[in-house]
Structures are given as structure tokens and as C-alpha cells.
N, C-alpha and C positions, 0 to 999 in steps of 0.2 A: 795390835799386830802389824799393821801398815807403816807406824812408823819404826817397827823395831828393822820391816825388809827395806824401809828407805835409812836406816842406819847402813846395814850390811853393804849396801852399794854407796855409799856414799862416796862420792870424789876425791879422789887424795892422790894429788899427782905428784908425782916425782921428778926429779932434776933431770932423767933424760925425756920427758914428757917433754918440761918446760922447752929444753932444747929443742922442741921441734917445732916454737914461734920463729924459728930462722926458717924452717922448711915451707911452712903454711905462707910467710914472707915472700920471701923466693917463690913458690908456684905465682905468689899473686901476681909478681913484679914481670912475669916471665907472660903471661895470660893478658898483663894490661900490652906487652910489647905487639904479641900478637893480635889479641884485637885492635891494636891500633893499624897497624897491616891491614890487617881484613877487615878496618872500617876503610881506609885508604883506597882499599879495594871496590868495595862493594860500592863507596860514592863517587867515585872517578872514572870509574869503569874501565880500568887499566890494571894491569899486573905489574906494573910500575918498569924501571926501574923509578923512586921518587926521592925529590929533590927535600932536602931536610924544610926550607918553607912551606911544604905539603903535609909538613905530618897535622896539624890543625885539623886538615879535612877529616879524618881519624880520629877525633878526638872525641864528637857527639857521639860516635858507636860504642866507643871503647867504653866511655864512661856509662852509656848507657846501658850496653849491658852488662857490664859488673853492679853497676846498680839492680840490675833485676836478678842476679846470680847470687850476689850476696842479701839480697831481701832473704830470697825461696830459704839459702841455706841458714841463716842466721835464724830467721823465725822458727826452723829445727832448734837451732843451738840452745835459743833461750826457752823453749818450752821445756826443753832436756834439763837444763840448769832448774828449771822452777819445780819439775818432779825428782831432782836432784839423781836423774839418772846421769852415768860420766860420759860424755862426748866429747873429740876433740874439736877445732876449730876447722873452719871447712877448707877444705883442700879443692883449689882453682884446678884447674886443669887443662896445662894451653895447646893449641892445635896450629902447629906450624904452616905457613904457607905451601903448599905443594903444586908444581904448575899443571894446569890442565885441571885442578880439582876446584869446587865451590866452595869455602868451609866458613866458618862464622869467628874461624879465630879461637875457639873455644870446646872442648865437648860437654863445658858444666863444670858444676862443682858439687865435692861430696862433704859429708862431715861422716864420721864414722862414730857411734857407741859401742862403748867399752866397757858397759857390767850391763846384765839381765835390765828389760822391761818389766815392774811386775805387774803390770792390771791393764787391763784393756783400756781405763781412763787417759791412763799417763799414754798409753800405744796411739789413742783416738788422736790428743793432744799436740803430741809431737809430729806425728803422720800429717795432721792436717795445718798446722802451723805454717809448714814452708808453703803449700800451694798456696794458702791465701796472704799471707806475706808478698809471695812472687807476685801473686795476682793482682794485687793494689802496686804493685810498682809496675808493671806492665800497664793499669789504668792509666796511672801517673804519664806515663812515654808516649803511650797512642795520642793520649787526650792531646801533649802538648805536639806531637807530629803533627795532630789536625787540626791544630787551633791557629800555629807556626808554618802552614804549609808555603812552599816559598810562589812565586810566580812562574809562570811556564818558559820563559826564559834560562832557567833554572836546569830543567832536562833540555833544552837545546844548546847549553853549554857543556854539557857531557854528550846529546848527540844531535850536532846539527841538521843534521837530515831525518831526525822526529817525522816529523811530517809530511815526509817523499813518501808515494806510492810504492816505492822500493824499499824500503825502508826494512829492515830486518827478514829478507828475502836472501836465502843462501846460507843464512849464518844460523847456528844453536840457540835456540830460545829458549830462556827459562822462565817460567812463571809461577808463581807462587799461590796454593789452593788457600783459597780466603773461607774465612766461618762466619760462623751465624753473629759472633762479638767482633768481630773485626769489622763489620758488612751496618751494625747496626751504630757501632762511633763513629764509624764515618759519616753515616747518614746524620746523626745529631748533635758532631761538633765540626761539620763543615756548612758553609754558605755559597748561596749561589755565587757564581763569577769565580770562584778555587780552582785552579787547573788541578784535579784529585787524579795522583799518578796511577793505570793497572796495573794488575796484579803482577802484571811481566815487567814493571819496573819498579815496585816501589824499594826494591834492594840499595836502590841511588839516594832514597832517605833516609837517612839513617834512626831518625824516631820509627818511622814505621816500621822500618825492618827489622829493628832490635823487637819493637814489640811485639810484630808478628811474630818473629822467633819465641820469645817468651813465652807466647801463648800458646806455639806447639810443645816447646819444651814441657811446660805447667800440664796439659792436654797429658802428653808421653807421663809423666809423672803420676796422673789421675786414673790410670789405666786399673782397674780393681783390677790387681794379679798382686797374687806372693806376695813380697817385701816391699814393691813399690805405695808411694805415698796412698797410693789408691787401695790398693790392698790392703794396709796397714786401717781405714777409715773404714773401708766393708764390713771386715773381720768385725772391728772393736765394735761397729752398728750394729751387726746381724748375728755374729758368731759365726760358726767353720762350717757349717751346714749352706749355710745362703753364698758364704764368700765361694767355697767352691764350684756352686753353682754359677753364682755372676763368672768368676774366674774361666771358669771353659766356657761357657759365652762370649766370653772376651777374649780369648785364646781363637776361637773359630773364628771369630769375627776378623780380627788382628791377619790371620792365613787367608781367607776368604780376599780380606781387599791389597794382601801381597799377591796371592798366584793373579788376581785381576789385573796388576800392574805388573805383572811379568808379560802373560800373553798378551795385552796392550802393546806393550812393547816391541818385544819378539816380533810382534806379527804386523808393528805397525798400522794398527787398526786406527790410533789417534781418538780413540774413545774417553782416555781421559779417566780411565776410573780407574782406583786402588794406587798403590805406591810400590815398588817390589823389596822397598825398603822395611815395610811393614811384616814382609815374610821374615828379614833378616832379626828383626827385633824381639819377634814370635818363637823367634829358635834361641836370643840371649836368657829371655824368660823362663822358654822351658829348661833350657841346662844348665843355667847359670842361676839366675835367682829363682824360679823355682814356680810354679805355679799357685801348691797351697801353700799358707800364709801356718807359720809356724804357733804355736798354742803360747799364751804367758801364764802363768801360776795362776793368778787370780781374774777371774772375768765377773762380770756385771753389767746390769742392765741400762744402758749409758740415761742421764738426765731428759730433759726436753731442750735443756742448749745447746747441749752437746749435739743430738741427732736435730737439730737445726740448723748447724754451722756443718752436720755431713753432709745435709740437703743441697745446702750452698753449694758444698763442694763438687758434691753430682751434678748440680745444673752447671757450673763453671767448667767442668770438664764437658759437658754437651755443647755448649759455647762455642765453643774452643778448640775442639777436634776437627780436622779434617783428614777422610780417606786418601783424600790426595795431595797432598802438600805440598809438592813437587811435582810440575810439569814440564818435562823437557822434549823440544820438538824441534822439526828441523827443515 
């Protein structure tokens, strides 16, 4: 019976499918332009305008995060391929430079499927494929940021008055909220005498920033809600009774540390807790994709490897999360 529904879906693309390796082409070639910007950016610390000898600086970001971008999306792709459900190829998705805003060059990349799921196997499979895909190529970037970290000369040729008393007094501070995996590679792939950049600077590295980012991205992605990666791994674990439960626990949760990062703000309390960003992502959920996680034909009681490799995934996502991820002060 399993393989007569993995007949019915089987893949069969057609010539204006094919025609859209120029499109998935194009976003990429469009995504590499901008993260090279907004690597230029983030390690320079200049809105440019920059001289075409600069674009190099740009180059360790760019590639490193399409390297973690097309891990997450591709370890979707081939699990899809292996349960022989049809997905296309993952679609980059580039984020222009805009002045006055922070942006990472990027807002991701998706791949989309195109015939039914049928068993919660293949849903577990494909669901958790990309996090842990992304998650070893994030490995991959941190380990070599901390292993690669340059000399402290290094941030004093982006700002030479580092180390003035004055120093970042007057002007918009951004700092980036560190996790429990970020906090513990550093601890056991740096050495003593490494000038190790904070939290408010490490955007000037480009290994750690890409990775950081990764790792909220991965984090956002792990969120048990509806369709996302995380939902997709509840569900197929526990079935539609548990997911909905974790689901509005993590709905509350997700609003709980935006309105915190509103009134934070708002009131300039400088407390540092929640993101108001989290409020905004709380409302794409509930209207957008959806809270509970849609039902597949067939369900079953997943293996011991399978709910081994959820495990993983739950603790990866606790790693990896932070309420505050952004700190902006002034």
C-alpha cells in the first residue's frame, strides 16, 4: 500500500518546472550579491560607498552564509527526494541594503513541496533533515571563527578608539544575545591570549556572525509551531494532541518575551529581556502558517532513531535559542 501512495506522487516534472533552474539561478546569483554587501558591511563597519578592491572583505560572509543556507535547505531537498515526495529546489531569497537598517543580506531560503506528505516518517524525515544539515554547517563556521580568531589589532583597524573610555558613548549600540551553544564553543575552541570579540561586536567577524545568525535562524526554524521545521518533528514524535499542546506553549511563550521587549523598550527600562521582534513573528504564525500542524494520511509510531534524532533536535533548539537576540541601546 506505501508504495502504490509513493507511486501516485511520484515526481515528474515538466519543461516549465525545468525552466525554473534559471529562476532558483537568479535568486542565488542576486542573494550571493547582497550578502556580499552586507558581509562588506557588517566587517567594515561602514555603509560604504566601497571601492571594488573591498569586495574580498565580503566574501567570508557571503559564502559562509549561503553555505549554512543551503545546508538547512538542501538536507530538506534530499530527504524529499529519498521519500520520493516532489519538491522544487530551494529558492534564496535576497535582502537589499536599505540605509539606516541592519539586515544580514538575506531573509533565507525556502524550498517548496508539491504533492501530499504521506506518513508522518517521511514528515519526521524531511522536517528534521534541514535543522540538522544547517546545524553541522553552523558547527563547521563557529568552530573555524574560534579556532581563526584574528589578533586584536584586527578590531582596532575597524575602530581605533576600541579602547577609549569614550568609546561607543553617544552613538546606537547593537549587541547580539549569545546562547547556551554559542557561550560553550567558545569556551572549548578558544585559548588563552585570543582577543574573543563581545557580544556587541562580534558582527565585525564574519565566521561568527554568519554562525550566530545560523543558529537563530535554526533556533526560529525549531520553534514546535504548525508547518515550521519544529512543528513538523512534534507532530510526527507525539501526534496532534501533544503538538498542540507544546504549540500554544510556544505561542505564549514567543508573545510573553515580545510584549517584554516592547515595554523594555518603550519605557527604556534597559532590562534587556524579550525582543519585540518575537511579538511580530508570533502574529506571522498565527495568520500565516498557522499554529496546528495539518494531519497526513497515514501516521505511526516513529522508531527509536527516529525519536533519537527529535531528541537531538529539541536539545539543539534549547542551545540555540535566545529571548533576546538583539539588543539595541543608546
Amino acid at each position: 500500500m506505501e508504495d502504490e501512495i509513493y507511486d501516485v506522487y511520484e515526481p515528474s516534472y515538466t519543461k516549465k518546472e525545468k525552466n525554473n533552474y534559471l529562476l532558483h539561478i537568479g535568486l542565488f546569483a542576486i542573494t550571493f550579491i547582497t550578502t556580499l554587501i552586507a558581509g562588506m558591511e557588517w566587517t567594515t563597519g561602514s555603509m560604504g560607498p566601497y571601492e571594488m578592491t573591498e569586495i574580498w572583505k565580503g566574501l567570508p560572509y557571503a559564502v559562509s552564509i549561503l553555505f549554512i543556507l543551503a545546508s538547512h535547505e538542501f538536507g530538506h531537498y534530499f530527504a524529499s527526494v529519498y521519500h520520493r515526495v516532489k519538491a522544487t529546489l530551494p529558492y534564496f531569497i535576497p535582502f537589499p541594503p536599505i540605509p539606516g537598517f541592519f539586515n544580514f543580506g538575506t531573509m533565507g531560503a525556502v524550498i517548496k513541496t508539491k504533492s501530499p506528505i504521506p506518513d508522518n516518517k517521511s514528515m519526521f524525515d524531511i522536517g528534521v533533515a534541514g535543522p540538522l544539515a544547517g546545524f553541522v554547517a553552523c558547527l563547521i563556521v563557529l568552530i573555524y571563527g574560534y579556532t581563526h580568531l584574528p589578533p586584536v589589532e584586527y578590531i582596532l583597524s575597524i575602530h581605533p578608539d576600541y579602547f577609549s573610555p569614550e568609546y561607543g558613548k553617544g552613538a546606537v549600540n547593537l549587541k547580539f544575545g549569545s546562547t547556551l551553544l554559542f557561550e560553550l564553543l567558545q569556551t572549548l575552541f578558544t585559548k588563552p591570549g585570543d582577543f574573543i570579540p563581545p557580544m556587541s561586536e562580534i558582527y565585525h567577524y564574519p565566521y561568527l556572525c554568519v554562525g550566530w545568525f545560523g543558529l537563530f535562524v535554526t533556533a526560529m526554524n525549531l520553534i514546535p509551531v504548525g508547518q515550521l521545521d519544529g512543528g513538523h518533528i512534534i507532530y510526527s514524535m507525539f501526534g496532534s494532541k501533544i503538538h498542540e499542546a507544546v504549540a500554544s506553549i510556544s505561542m505564549s511563550l514567543l508573545v510573553i518575551f515580545g510584549v517584554l521587549g516592547v515595554v523594555d523598550s518603550a519605557l527604556a527600562l534597559n532590562l534587556n529581556i524579550g525582543w519585540s521582534g518575537w511579538l511580530f513573528w508570533a502574529m506571522i504564525l498565527y495568520f500565516i502558517i498557522k499554529v496546528k500542524h495539518p494531519p497526513v494520511p497515514y501516521f505511526t509510531k516513529l522508531g527509536k532513531g527516529r525519536m533519537t534524532l527529535g531528541y537531538i533536535a529539541i536539545l539543539i533548539f534549547i542551545l540555540s535559542f535566545s529571548p533576546t537576540p538583539f539588543i539595541i541601546s543608546f
